[in-house]
C-alpha positions as CSV (number, residue, x, y, z in Angstrom):
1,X,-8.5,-16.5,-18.3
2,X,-5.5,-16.2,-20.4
3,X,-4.2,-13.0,-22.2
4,X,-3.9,-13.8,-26.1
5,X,-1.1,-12.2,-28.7
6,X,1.0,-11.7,-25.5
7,X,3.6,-9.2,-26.7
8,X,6.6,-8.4,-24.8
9,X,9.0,-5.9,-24.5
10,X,12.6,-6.9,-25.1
11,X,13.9,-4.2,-22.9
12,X,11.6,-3.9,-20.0
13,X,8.9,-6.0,-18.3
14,X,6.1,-4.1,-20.0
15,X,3.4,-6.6,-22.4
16,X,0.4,-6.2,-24.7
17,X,-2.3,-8.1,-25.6
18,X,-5.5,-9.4,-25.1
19,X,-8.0,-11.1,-23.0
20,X,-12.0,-12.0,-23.7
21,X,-15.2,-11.8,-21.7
22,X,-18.1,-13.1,-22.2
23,X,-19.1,-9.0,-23.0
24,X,-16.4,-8.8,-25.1
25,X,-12.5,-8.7,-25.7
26,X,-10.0,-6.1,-23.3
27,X,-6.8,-5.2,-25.2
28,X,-4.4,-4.3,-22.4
29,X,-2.5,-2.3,-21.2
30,X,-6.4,-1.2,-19.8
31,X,-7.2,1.5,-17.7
32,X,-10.7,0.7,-16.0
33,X,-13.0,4.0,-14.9
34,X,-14.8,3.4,-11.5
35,X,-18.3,3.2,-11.3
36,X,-18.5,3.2,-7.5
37,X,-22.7,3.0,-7.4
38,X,-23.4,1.8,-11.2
39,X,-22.5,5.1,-12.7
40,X,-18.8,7.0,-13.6
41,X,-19.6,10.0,-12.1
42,X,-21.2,12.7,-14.6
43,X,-20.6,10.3,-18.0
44,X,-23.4,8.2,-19.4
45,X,-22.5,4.7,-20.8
46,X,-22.4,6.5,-24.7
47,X,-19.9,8.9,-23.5
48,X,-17.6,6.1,-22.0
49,X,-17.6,4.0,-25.2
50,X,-17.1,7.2,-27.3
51,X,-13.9,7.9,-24.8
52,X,-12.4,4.8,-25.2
53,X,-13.6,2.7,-22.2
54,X,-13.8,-0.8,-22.1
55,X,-14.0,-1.9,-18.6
56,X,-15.8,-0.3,-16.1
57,X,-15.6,-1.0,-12.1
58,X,-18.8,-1.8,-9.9
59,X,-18.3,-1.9,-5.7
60,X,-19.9,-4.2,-4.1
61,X,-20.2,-2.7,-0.6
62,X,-21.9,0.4,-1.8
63,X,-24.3,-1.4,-4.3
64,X,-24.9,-3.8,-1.9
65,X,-25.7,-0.8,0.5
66,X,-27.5,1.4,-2.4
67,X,-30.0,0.5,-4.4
68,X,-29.9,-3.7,-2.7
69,X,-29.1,-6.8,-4.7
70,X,-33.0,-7.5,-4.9
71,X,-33.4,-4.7,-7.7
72,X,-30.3,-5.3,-9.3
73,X,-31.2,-9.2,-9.5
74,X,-34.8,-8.3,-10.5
75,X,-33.0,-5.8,-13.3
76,X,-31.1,-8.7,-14.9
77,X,-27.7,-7.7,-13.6
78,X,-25.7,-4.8,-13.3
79,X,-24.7,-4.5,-17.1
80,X,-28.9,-4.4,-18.0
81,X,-29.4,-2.2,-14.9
82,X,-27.1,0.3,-15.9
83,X,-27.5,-0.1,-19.6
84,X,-23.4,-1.1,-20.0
85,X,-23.0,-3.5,-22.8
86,X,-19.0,-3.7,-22.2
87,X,-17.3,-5.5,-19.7
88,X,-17.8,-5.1,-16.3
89,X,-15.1,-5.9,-13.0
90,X,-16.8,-5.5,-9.3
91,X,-14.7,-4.9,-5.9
92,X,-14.9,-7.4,-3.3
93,X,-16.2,-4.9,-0.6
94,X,-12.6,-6.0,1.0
95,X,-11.1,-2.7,0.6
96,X,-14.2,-0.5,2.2
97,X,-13.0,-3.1,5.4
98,X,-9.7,-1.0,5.3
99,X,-10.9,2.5,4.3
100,X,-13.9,3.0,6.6
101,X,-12.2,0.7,9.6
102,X,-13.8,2.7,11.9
103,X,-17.1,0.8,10.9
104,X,-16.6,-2.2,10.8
105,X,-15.1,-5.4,13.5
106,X,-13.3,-7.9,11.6
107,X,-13.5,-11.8,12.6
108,X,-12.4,-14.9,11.2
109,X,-15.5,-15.2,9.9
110,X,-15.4,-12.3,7.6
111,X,-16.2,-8.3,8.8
112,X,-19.6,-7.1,10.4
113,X,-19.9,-3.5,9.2
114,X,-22.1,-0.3,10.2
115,X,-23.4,1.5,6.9
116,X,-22.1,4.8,6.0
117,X,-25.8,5.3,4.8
118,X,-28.0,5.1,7.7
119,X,-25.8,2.9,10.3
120,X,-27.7,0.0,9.9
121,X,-25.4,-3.5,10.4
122,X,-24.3,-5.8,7.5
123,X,-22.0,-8.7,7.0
124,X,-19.5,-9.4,4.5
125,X,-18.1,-12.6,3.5
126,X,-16.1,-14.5,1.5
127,X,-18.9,-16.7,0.3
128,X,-21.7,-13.3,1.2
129,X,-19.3,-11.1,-1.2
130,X,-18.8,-13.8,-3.8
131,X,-22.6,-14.3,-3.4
132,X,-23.1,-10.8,-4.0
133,X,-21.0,-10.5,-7.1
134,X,-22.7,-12.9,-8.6
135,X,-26.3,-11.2,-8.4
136,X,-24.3,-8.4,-10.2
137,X,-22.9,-10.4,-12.8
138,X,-19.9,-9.2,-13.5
139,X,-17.3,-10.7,-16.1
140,X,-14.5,-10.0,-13.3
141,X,-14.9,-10.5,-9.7
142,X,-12.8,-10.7,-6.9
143,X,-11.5,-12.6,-4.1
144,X,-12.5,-11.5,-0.7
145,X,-9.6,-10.0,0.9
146,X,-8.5,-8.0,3.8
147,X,-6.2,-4.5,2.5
148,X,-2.8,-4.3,4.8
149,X,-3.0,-0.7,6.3
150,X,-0.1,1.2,6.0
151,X,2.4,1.6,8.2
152,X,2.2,-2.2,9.4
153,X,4.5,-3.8,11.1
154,X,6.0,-7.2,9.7
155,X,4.6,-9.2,12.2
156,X,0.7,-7.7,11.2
157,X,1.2,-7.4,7.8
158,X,2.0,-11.6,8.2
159,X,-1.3,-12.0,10.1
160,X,-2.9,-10.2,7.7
161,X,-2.1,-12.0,4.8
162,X,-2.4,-15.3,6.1
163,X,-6.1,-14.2,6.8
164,X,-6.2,-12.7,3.4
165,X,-4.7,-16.2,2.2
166,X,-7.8,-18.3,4.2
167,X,-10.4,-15.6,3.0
168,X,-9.4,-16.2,-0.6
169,X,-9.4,-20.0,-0.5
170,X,-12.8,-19.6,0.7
171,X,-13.7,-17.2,-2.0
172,X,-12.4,-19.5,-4.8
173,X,-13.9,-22.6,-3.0
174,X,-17.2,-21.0,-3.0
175,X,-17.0,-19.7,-6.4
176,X,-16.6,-23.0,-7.7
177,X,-19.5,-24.5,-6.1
178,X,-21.7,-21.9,-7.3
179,X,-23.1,-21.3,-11.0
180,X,-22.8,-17.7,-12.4
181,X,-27.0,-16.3,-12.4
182,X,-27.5,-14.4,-15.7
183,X,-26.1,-16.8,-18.1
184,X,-22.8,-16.2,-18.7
185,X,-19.6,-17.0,-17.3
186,X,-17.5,-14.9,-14.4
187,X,-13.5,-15.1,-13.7
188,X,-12.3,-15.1,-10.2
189,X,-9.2,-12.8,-9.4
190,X,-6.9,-13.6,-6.7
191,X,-5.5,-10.2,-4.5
192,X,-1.8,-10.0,-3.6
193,X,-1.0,-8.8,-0.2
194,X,1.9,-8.6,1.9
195,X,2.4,-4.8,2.6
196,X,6.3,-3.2,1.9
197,X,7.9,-6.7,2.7
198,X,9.4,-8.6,-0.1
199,X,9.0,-11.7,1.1
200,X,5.9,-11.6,2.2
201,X,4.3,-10.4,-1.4
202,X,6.3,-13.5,-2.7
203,X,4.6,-16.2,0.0
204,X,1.3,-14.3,-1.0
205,X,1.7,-14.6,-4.9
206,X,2.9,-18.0,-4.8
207,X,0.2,-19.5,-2.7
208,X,-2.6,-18.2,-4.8
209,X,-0.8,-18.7,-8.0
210,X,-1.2,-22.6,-6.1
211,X,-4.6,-21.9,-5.7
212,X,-5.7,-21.1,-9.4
213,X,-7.4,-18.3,-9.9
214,X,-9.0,-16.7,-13.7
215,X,-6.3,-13.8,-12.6
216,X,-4.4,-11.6,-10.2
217,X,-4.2,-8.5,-8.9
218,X,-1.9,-6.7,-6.6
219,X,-3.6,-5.1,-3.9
220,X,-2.4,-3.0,-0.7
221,X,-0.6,-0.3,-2.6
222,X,-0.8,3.0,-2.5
223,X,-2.3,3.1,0.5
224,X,0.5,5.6,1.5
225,X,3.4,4.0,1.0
226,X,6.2,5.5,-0.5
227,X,6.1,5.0,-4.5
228,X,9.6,3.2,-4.4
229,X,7.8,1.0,-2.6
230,X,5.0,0.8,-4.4
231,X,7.2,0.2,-7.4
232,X,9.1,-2.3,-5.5
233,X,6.9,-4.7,-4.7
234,X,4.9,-4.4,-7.8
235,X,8.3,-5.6,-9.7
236,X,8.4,-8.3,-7.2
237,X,4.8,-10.0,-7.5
238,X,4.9,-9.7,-11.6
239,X,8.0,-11.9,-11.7
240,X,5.8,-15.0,-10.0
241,X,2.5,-14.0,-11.5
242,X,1.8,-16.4,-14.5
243,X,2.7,-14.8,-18.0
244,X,-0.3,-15.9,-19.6
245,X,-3.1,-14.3,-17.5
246,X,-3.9,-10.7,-16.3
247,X,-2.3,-8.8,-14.0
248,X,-4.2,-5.9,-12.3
249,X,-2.8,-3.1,-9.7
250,X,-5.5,-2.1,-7.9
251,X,-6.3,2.0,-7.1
252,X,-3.4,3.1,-8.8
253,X,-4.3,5.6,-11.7
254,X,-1.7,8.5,-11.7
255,X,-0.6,8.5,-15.3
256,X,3.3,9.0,-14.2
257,X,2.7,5.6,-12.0
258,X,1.2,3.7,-14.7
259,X,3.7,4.0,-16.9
260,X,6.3,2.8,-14.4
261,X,4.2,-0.1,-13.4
262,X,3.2,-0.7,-17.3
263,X,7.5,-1.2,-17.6
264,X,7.0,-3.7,-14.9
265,X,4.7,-5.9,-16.4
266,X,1.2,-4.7,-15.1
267,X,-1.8,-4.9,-17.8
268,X,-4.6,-3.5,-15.6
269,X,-5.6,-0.2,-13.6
270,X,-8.3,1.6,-12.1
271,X,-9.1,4.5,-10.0
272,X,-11.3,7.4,-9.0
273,X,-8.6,10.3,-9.9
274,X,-9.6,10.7,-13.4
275,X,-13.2,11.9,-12.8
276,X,-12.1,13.3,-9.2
277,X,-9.9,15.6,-10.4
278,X,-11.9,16.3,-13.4
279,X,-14.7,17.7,-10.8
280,X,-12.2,19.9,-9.1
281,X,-10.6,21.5,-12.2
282,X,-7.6,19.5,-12.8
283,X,-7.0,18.2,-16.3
284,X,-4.6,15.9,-17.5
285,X,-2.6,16.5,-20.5
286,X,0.3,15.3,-22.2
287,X,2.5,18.1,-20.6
288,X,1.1,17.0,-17.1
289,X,-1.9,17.8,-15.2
290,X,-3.3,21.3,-15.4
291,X,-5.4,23.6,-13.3
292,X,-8.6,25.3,-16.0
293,X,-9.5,26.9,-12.7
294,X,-6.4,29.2,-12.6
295,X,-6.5,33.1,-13.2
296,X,-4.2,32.8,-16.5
297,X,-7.3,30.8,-18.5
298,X,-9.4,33.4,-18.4
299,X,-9.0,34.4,-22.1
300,X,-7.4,31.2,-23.0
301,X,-9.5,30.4,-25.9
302,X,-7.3,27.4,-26.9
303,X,-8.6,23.6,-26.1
304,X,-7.4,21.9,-23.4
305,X,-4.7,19.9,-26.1
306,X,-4.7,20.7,-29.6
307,X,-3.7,17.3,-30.2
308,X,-6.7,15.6,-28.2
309,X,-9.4,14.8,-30.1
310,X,-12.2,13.9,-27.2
311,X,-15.8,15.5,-27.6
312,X,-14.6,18.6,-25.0
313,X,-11.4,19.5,-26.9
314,X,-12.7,19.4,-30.3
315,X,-15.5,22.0,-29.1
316,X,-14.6,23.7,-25.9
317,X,-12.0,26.2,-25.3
318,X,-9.8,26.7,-21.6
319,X,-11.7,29.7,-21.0
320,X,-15.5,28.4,-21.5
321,X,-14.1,25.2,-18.8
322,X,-13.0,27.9,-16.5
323,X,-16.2,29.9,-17.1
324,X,-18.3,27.1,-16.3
325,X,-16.3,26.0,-13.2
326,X,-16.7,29.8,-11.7
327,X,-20.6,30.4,-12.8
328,X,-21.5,26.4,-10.8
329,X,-22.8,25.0,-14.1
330,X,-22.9,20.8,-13.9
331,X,-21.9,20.6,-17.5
332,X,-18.2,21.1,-16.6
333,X,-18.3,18.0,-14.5
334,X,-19.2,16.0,-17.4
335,X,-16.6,18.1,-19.9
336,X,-13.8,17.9,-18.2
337,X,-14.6,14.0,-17.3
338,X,-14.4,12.9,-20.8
339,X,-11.5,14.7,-21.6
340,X,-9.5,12.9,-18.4
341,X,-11.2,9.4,-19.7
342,X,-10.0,10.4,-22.8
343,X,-6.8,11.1,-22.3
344,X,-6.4,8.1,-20.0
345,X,-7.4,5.4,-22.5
346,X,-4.9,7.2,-25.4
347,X,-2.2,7.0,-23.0
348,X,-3.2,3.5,-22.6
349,X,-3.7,3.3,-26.4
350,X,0.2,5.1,-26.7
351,X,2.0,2.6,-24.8
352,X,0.4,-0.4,-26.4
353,X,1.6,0.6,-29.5
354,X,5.1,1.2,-28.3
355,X,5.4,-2.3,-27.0
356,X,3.6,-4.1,-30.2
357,X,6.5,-1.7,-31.7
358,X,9.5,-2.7,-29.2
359,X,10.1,0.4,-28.5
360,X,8.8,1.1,-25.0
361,X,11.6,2.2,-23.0
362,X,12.0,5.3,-25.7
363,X,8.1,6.4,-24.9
364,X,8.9,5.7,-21.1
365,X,11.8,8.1,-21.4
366,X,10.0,10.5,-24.0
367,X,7.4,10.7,-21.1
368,X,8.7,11.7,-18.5
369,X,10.5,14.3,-20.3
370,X,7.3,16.3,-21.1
371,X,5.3,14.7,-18.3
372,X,5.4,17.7,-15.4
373,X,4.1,16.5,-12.3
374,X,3.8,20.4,-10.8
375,X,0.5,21.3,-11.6
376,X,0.3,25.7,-12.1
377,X,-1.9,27.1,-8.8
């Protein structure tokens, strides 16, 4: 996979462009909404194209769990289960191995897991998981891999990339032995580990770089670490990463963070805050995120941005959000998740254009000049 019209920044790190999928073309820099079980929380597949999206995520532990690969593989796929015409990326089920630990036992093998359903016992893979993502059919899929906790020592986070480094060679070895099921073709990501250590995440990169995957992504980050870090080793994987082919950091979706890691040449992002927040009242604007819940909206009967032009702002008002929110109603949890989708993709829409324009570091500044991470109580 190779990203076309590659245009770069003479200032910074940050590029533009764009890659194709057998469901279509991804103009990056992307932001990808999570679809943990088949479905972004609250928003049908019309409201994500009319926000902009054009990647969404599948998990494989949790579909794999919830409804079983036997109905999605007697659906057609994921994309004809959950009637999603765009392109699609699916987890490897490696980062549910760090994030419910306390399930699971980890071999050499691959990880033997209780469900979070019902506690019934399951095995993951690198050839099960691979296995798996190709029932769902997904244009993207990824490695198996095991997610460095944080804190870890230097010593673990070495023994756990040298597994992640075995797990992944068997991904890609299996992948290539295997023919994609629903008659189109799937790219294989590689995952960068190596926790806070520099060298490490450069012995991790350049091995799987060796290895030749569709694409990479950078995984093990903000996992708690501190964001120097975060940006840190982020700076330090993109400078061995091809040029030519995507780059992805995984979970990390605060807008202030994706501009930082957009400067250090990242073209991919997903994560749950978006929708998240958007259930608990916090909206994101371009003045920072918000709070529609608080006292002083009451007879706010502005939108949430003049400027925005998503379905919510153009009809809704702060007040009607905040009156929904207090009466219970469900419709907030879908109003106040397009307007974060929304204003997601046109941030990811805004710095595009300033790169195409060469004139990225002047947003990047402009941004975080207006951009207030204090959100009013």
């Amino acid at each position: 996979m190779h990203i076309k019209s590659l245009k770069k920044c003479s200032t910074t790190k940050a590029r533009a462009g764009e890659f194709e999928t057998a469901h279509g073309k991804v103009k990056t820099p992307v932001f990808m909404p999570v679809g943990t079980v088949g479905s972004v929380k609250s928003l049908s597949p019309h409201d994500l194209v009319d926000t902009g999206s054009q990647v969404i995520l599948g998990n494989t532990y949790h579909l794999l769990l919830r409804p079983g690969m036997d109905v999605i593989k007697s659906a057609g796929g994921l994309h004809r289960f959950m009637s999603w015409e765009r392109p699609i990326l699916t987890d490897s089920g490696g980062y549910q191995v760090f994030s419910l630990g306390h399930l699971n036992e980890i071999t050499e093998t691959g990880v033997i897991f209780q469900s979070n359903l019902d506690g019934s016992r399951h095995e993951l893979s690198p050839e099960i998981s691979t296995d798996i993502q190709r029932v769902l059919g997904a244009d993207i899929v990824m490695a198996f891999d095991e997610c460095t906790a944080y804190p870890a020592t230097e010593s673990l986070a070495r023994e756990s990339m040298a597994l992640t480094h075995r797990w992944e060679k068997r991904s890609l070895e299996h992948f290539r032995k295997t023919e994609a099921l629903h008659g189109f073709d799937q790219h294989l990501f590689g995952i960068v580990q190596g926790s806070v250590y520099e060298e490490l995440r450069k012995a991790c990169a350049a091995a799987l770089v060796d290895m030749g995957f569709d694409g990479y992504a950078i995984g093990g980050l903000s996992v708690g670490e501190p964001k120097e870090d975060m940006y840190a080793m982020t700076d330090v994987v993109t400078d061995i990463l091809p040029n030519d082919q995507p780059r992805y950091l995984m979970g990390v979706g605060k807008p202030e963070d994706m501009v930082r890691a957009v400067a250090l040449g990242v073209d991919m992002f997903d994560c749950v805050l978006p929708t998240r927040n958007a259930r608990h009242g916090i909206m994101f604007t371009w003045k920072g995120p918000v709070s529609v819940k608080a006292a002083r909206e009451k007879f706010n009967h502005e939108p949430l941005d003049q400027n925005c032009s998503c379905y919510t702002c153009e009809n809704f008002t702060r007040s009607y959000l905040r009156h929904l929110f207090k009466a219970n109603e469900l419709l907030v949890y879908r109003l106040a998740s397009i307007h974060n989708i929304h204003f997601y993709h046109e941030l990811m829409t805004a710095m595009r254009k300033a790169i195409l324009e060469d004139s990225f570091a002047d947003f990047q500044k402009r941004f975080f000049e207006h951009y207030h991470l204090k959100r009013a109580e």
